[in-house]
C-alpha positions in Angstrom: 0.0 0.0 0.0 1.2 3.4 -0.6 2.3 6.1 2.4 -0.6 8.4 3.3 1.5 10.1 5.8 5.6 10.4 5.4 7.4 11.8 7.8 11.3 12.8 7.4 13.5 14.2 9.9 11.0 16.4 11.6 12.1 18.8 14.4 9.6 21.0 16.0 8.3 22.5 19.3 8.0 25.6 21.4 10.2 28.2 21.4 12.9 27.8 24.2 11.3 24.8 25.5 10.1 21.3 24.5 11.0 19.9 20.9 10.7 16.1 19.2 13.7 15.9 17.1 15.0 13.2 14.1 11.1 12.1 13.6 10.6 9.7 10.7 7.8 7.6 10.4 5.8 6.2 7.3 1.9 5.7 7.8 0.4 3.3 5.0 -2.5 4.3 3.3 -5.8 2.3 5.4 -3.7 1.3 8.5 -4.9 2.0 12.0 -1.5 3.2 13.9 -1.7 4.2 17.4 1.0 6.5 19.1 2.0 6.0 22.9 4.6 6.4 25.1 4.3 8.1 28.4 3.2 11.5 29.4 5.6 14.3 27.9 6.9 11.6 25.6 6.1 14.2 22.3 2.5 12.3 21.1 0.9 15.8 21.3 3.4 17.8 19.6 3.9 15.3 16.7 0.1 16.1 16.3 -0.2 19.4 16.1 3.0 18.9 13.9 0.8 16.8 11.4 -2.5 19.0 11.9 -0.5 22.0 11.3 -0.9 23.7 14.3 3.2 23.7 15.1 5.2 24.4 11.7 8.3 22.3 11.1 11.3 23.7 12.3 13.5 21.0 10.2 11.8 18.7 7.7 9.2 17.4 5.5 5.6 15.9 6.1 3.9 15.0 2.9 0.8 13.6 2.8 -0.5 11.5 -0.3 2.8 12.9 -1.7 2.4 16.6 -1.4 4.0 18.4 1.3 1.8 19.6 3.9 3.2 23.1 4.1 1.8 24.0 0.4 -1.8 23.1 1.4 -4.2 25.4 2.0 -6.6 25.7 5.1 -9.3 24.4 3.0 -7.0 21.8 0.9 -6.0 20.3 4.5 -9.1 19.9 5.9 -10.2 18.2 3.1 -7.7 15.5 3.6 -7.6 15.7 7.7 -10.0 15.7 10.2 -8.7 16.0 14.3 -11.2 14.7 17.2 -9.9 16.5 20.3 -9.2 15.0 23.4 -11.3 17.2 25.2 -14.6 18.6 23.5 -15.6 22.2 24.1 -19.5 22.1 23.4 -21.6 25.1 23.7 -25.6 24.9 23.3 -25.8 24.2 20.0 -27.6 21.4 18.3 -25.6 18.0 17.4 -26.7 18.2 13.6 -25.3 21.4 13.5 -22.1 20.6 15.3 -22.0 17.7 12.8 -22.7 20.2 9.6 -19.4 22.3 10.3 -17.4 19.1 9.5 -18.5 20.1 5.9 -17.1 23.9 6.3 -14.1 22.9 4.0 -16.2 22.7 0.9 -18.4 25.7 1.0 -17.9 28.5 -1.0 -16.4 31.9 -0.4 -19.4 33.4 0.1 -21.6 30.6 0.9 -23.2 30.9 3.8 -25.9 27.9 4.1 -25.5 24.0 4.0 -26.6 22.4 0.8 -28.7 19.6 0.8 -25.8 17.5 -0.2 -24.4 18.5 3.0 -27.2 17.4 5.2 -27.4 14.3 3.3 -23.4 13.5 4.5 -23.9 14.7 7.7 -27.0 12.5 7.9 -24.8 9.4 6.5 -22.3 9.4 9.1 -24.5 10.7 11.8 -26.3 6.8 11.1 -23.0 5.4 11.0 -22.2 6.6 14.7 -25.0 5.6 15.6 -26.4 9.5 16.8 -29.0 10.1 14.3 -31.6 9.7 17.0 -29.2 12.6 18.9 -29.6 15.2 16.3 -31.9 17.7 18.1 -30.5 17.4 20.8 -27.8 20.1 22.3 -24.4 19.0 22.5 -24.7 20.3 26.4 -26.8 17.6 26.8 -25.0 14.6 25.8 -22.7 11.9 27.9 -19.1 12.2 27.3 -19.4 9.0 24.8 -22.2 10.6 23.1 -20.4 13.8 22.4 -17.1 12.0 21.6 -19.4 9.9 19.2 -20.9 13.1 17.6 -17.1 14.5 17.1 -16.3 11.5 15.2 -19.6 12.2 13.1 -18.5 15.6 12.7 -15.2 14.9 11.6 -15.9 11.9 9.2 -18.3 14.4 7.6 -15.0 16.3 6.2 -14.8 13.3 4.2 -10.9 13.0 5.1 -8.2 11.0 4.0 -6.8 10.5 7.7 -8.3 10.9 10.8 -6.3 12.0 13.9 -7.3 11.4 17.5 -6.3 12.9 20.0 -7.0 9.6 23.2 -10.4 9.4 22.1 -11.2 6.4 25.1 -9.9 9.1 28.1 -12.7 9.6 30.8 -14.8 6.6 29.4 -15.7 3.6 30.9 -14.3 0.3 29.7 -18.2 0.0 27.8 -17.8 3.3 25.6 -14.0 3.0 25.3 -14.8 -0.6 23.4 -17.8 0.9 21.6 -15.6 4.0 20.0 -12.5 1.7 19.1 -15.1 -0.9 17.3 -16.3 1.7 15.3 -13.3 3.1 14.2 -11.8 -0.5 13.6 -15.4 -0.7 11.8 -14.6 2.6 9.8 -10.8 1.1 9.1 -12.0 -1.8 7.5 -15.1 -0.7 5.5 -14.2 2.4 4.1 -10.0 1.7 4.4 -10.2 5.2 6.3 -6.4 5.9 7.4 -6.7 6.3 11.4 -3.6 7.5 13.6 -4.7 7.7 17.7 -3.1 8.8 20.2 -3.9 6.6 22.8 -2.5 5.8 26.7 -3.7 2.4 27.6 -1.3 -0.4 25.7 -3.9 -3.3 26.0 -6.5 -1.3 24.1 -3.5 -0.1 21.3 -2.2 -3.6 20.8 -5.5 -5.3 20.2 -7.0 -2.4 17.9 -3.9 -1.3 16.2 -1.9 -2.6 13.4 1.0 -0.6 13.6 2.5 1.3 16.2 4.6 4.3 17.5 6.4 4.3 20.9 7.5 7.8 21.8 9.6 8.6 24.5 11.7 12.2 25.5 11.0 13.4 22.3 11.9 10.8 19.8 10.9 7.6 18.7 11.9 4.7 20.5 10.4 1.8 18.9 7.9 1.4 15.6 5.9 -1.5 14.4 3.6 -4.0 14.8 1.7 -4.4 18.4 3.6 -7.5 18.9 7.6 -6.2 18.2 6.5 -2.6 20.7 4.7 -4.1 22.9 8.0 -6.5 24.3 8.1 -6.5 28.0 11.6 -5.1 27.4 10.5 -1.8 25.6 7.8 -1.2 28.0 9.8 -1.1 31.3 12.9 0.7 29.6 10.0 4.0 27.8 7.9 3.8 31.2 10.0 2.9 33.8 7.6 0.4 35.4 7.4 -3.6 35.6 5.5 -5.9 33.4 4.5 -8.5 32.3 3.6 -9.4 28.2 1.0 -12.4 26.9 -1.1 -13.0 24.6 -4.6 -12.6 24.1 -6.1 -16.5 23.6 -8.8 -15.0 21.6 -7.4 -12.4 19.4 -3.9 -13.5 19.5 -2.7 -9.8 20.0 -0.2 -8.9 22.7 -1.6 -8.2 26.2 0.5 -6.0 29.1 0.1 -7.0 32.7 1.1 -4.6 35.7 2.9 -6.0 39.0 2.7 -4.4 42.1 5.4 -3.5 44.5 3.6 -5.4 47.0 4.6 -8.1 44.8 7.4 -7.6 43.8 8.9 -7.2 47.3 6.9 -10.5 48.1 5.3 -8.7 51.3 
């Protein structure tokens, strides 16, 4: 498959303070890649690197083969959509909230939604299951509701790559498996291109296919769930002992914690 994200020697941060340096990763078009690594590890700079939100101080990002920095506002958000970890919702309705996901193709001077628009919204709105939420205020919904409705909104961009920013924080174990299944539902049926930032290393390795381990501002490890997620990697990145297995169902690799209590056999 070809690269929908390439990234080459890519240096950027804050001025006088944090930076991820010597960055170079290669994201296949229609693969779900999660990023982790622990907190101040760099996940949230690379992706405001990738979103645009930090410029490049040193190197390249090209996406589908064009570099990012030539794309336009409108030309980007065509081709990526962000969910946010946290959601700032004010009263407004949720088919509306979903509508602005289609902002990028309206007109200078264009000023209403189209009935195409609605009709997209409407799609994915089904999709995510919060059709039945759409006159409804966004101040109203659950946490997985309105993390739901984000993904609505963003999928109605109709992007080449969506980025999430650890879409499962805050949610109970039910809602964390019901997001992930629908965006291992939207990786498979519609070969959507998925990178996640994403904390807890059971949930990456049994959703992802390829992964990123971050750590002080560089990248540690990259690959499969199985070659990052080696006992070995995990305690040198996060400083803490465990213990790796495998899923009996799945087959993917499974981390296990061990207490001090434990560990000091008290």
């Amino acid at each position: 498959m070809p690269d929908i994200l390439n990234i080459q020697n890519l240096t950027c941060g804050y001025a006088n303070s944090f930076h991820i340096r010597d960055i170079d990763i290669k994201i296949s078009s229609g693969s779900f890649t999660g990023i982790i690594g622990p907190n101040g590890s760099g996940k949230t700079t690379l992706f405001k690197a990738i979103s645009g939100v930090l410029k490049a101080k040193e190197g390249t990002l090209w996406l589908n083969g064009k570099n990012i920095a030539n794309f336009s506002y409108k030309e980007k958000a065509k081709q990526i959509a962000v969910v946010s970890q946290s959601l700032s919702v004010d009263s407004v309705r949720v088919e509306d909230f979903v509508l602005m996901g289609r902002m990028p193709y309206h007109g200078r001077f264009s000023f209403f939604e189209r009935k195409e628009d609605y009709e997209i919204a409407h799609r994915y709105m089904k999709l995510t299951g919060t059709y039945h939420l759409k006159n409804k205020l966004m101040t109203q919904l659950s946490g997985g509701e309105q993390q739901l409705v984000d993904i609505a909104r963003a999928l109605s961009q109709q992007p080449d790559l969506l980025l999430l920013d650890e879409p499962t924080s805050h949610l109970d174990i039910g809602h964390q498996v019901q997001i992930l299944n629908l965006l291992q539902k939207l990786n498979n049926d519609l070969q959507l291109s998925i990178l996640m930032i994403i904390h807890d290393l059971n949930l990456a390795g049994e959703y992802c296919d390829f992964l990123v381990m971050m750590s002080k501002g560089k990248i540690y490890i990259q690959g499969s769930p199985k070659e990052v997620l080696d006992y070995k990697h995990i305690e040198n990145v996060y400083d803490t002992v465990v213990v790796t297995d495998t899923n009996p169902v799945s087959g993917k690799p499974i981390v296990l914690l061990v207490s001090d209590k434990v560990l000091k056999g008290k």
